[in-house]
C-alpha positions in Angstrom: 21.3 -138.2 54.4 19.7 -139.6 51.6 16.2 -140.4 52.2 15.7 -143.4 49.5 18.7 -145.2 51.4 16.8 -144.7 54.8 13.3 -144.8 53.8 13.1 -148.2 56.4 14.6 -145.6 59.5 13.1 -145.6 62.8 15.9 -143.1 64.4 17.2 -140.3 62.9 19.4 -137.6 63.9 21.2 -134.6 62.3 23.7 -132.2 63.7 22.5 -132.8 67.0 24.6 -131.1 70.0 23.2 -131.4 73.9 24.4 -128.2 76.7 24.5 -128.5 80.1 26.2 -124.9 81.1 28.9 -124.8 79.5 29.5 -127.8 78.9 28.7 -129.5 75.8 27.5 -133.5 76.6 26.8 -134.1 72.2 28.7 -132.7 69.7 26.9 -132.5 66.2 25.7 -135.9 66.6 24.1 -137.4 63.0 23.0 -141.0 63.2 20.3 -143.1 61.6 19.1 -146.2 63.1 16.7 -149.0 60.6 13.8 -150.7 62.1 14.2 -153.8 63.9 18.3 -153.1 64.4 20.2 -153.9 67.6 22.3 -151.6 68.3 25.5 -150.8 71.3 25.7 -148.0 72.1 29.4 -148.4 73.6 32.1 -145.5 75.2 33.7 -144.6 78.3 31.3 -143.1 81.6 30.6 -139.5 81.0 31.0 -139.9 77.1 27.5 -138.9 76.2 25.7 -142.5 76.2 23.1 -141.6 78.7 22.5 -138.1 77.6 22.0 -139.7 73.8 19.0 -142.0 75.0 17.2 -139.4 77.0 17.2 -136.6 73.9 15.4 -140.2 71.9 12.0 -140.4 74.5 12.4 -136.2 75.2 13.7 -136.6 78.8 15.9 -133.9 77.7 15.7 -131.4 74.0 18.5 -131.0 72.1 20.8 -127.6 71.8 21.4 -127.8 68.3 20.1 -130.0 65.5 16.7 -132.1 64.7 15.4 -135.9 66.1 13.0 -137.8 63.8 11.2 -141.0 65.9 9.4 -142.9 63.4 8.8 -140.0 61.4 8.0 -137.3 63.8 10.2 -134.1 64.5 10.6 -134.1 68.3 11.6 -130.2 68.1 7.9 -129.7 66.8 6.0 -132.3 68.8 4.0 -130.7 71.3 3.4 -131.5 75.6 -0.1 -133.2 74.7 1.5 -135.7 72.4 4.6 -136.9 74.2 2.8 -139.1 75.9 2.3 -140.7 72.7 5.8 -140.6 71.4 7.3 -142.3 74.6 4.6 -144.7 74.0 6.7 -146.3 71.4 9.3 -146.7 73.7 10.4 -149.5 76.2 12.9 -147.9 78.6 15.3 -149.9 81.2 16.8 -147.7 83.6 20.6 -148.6 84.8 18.9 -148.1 89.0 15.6 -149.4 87.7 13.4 -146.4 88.6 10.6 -148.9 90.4 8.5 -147.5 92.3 9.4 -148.8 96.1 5.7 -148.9 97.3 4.5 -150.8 94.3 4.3 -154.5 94.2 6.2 -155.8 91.3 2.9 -156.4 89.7 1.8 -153.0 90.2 4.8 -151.8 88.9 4.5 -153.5 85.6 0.7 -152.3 84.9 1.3 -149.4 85.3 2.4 -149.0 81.9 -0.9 -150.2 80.8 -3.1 -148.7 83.0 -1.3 -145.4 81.5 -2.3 -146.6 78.0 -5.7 -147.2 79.1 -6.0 -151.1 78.7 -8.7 -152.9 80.3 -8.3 -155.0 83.5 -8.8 -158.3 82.8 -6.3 -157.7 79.2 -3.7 -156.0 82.2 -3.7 -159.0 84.4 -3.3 -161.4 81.6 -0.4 -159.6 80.2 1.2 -158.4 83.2 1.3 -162.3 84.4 2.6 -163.5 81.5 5.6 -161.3 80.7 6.7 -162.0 84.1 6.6 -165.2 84.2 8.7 -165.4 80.6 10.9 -163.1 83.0 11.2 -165.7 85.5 9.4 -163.1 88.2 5.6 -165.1 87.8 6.5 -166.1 91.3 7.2 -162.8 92.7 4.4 -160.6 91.4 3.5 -159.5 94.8 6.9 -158.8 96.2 7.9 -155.0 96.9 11.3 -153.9 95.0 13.6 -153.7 97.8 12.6 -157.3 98.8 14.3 -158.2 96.0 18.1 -159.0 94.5 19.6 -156.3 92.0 19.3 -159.0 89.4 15.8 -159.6 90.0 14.8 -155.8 89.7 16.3 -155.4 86.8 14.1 -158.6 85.7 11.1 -156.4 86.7 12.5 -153.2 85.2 13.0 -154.9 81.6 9.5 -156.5 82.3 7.9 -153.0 82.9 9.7 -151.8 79.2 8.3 -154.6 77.2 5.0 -155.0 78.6 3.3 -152.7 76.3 4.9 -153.9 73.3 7.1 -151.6 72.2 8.7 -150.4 68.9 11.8 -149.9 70.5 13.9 -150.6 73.7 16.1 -148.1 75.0 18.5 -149.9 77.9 21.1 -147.8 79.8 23.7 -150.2 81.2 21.2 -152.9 82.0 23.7 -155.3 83.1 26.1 -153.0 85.0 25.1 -154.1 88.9 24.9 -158.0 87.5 26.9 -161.1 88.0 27.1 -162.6 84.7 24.7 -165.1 85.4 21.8 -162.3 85.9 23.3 -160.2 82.5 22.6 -163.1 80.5 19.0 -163.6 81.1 18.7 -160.3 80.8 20.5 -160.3 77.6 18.2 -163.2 76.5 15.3 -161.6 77.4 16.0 -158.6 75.3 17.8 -161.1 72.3 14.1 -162.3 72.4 12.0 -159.1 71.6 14.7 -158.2 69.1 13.5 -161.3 67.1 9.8 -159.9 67.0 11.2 -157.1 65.2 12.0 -154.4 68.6 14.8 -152.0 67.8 16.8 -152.4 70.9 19.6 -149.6 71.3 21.8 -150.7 74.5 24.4 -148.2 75.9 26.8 -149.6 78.0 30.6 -149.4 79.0 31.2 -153.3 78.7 30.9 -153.8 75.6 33.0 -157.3 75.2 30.5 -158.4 77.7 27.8 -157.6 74.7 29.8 -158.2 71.7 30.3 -161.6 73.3 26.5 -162.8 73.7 24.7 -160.7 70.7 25.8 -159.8 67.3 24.6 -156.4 66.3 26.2 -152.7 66.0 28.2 -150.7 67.4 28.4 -147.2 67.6 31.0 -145.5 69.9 31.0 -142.8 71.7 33.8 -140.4 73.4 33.4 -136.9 74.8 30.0 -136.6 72.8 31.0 -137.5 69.3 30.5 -140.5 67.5 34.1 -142.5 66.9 
């Protein structure tokens, strides 16, 4: 890749390949994503969509190949500073990953209690990102008091609290009526405009294409179509 043609890259990967067993979930994978994009990830279930976001915030290292975030080699960064690299990211989980004991306030601080923010700056900010999310009114709710729409509201809450540089959604709107996919899609449409990189993988992609102009890279059987 030439570097004078990317210099504005958030995202980078070369030859990057992903092993489970035997199996092989990426297959020399080279992409490079700009600042501020938004991007669909689109491609049948089991192509490699999932597996791609997790190798991004180092859920999971690659086999083969090297991942540049913002700069910084993920095959050289060390345990201390991941918490910083997945500080950069917002993540929204397609079974939202709250925490069931946690009210939905709690569950949205937590992100910056992690980062170390002070209380009274946590309250303020907590409150108002969920009452742009429409879920002001629920703050002390538990999760499974809630519909699958509205925890999805809190989940995409919980990514953009800390102000992320980019948003990593894995079908977000896959449990939703279309009513609840939209204001999700909003939401998200919202954040891009601040200048978030947003990356969404997800099977429906006319769904996407349909509300949000951005693009699309496709996925099948771990290559890029």
């Amino acid at each position: 890749m030439n570097d004078k043609l990317n210099k504005n890259s958030i995202i980078r990967l070369f030859n990057v390949s992903k092993r489970f067993g035997g199996t092989l979930a990426l297959k020399n994978i080279s992409l490079d994503i700009e600042r501020g994009e938004f991007i669909f990830i689109s491609g049948p279930s089991g192509a490699g969509k999932s597996t791609l976001l997790k190798i991004l915030y180092r859920a999971e290292k690659v086999f083969e190949g090297q991942v540049l975030i913002d700069g910084m080699n993920l095959s050289r960064i060390s345990s201390s500073k991941l918490p910083v690299l997945r500080r950069r990211f917002g993540i929204v989980f397609q079974d939202f990953k709250l925490i069931p004991t946690l009210t939905v306030y709690e569950n949205v601080a937590l992100v910056l209690e992690a980062a170390g923010k002070k209380t009274s700056f946590i309250k303020k900010k907590v409150m108002q990102v969920l009452r742009t999310t429409g879920m002001g009114k629920k703050a002390k709710a538990l999760p499974l008091t809630l519909s699958g729409g509205e925890q999805q509201r809190v989940a995409v809450a919980r990514a953009v609290v800390g102000e992320p540089s980019i948003i990593l959604a894995d079908e977000p709107t896959a449990s939703l009526d279309s009513r609840a996919a939209q204001a999700i899609l909003d939401f998200l449409m919202e954040y891009h405009k601040k200048g978030t990189t947003i990356l969404i993988a997800s099977h429906n992609l006319h769904l996407l294409e349909n509300k949000i102009q951005g693009r699309t890279i496709e996925i099948n059987d771990g290559k890029i179509i």
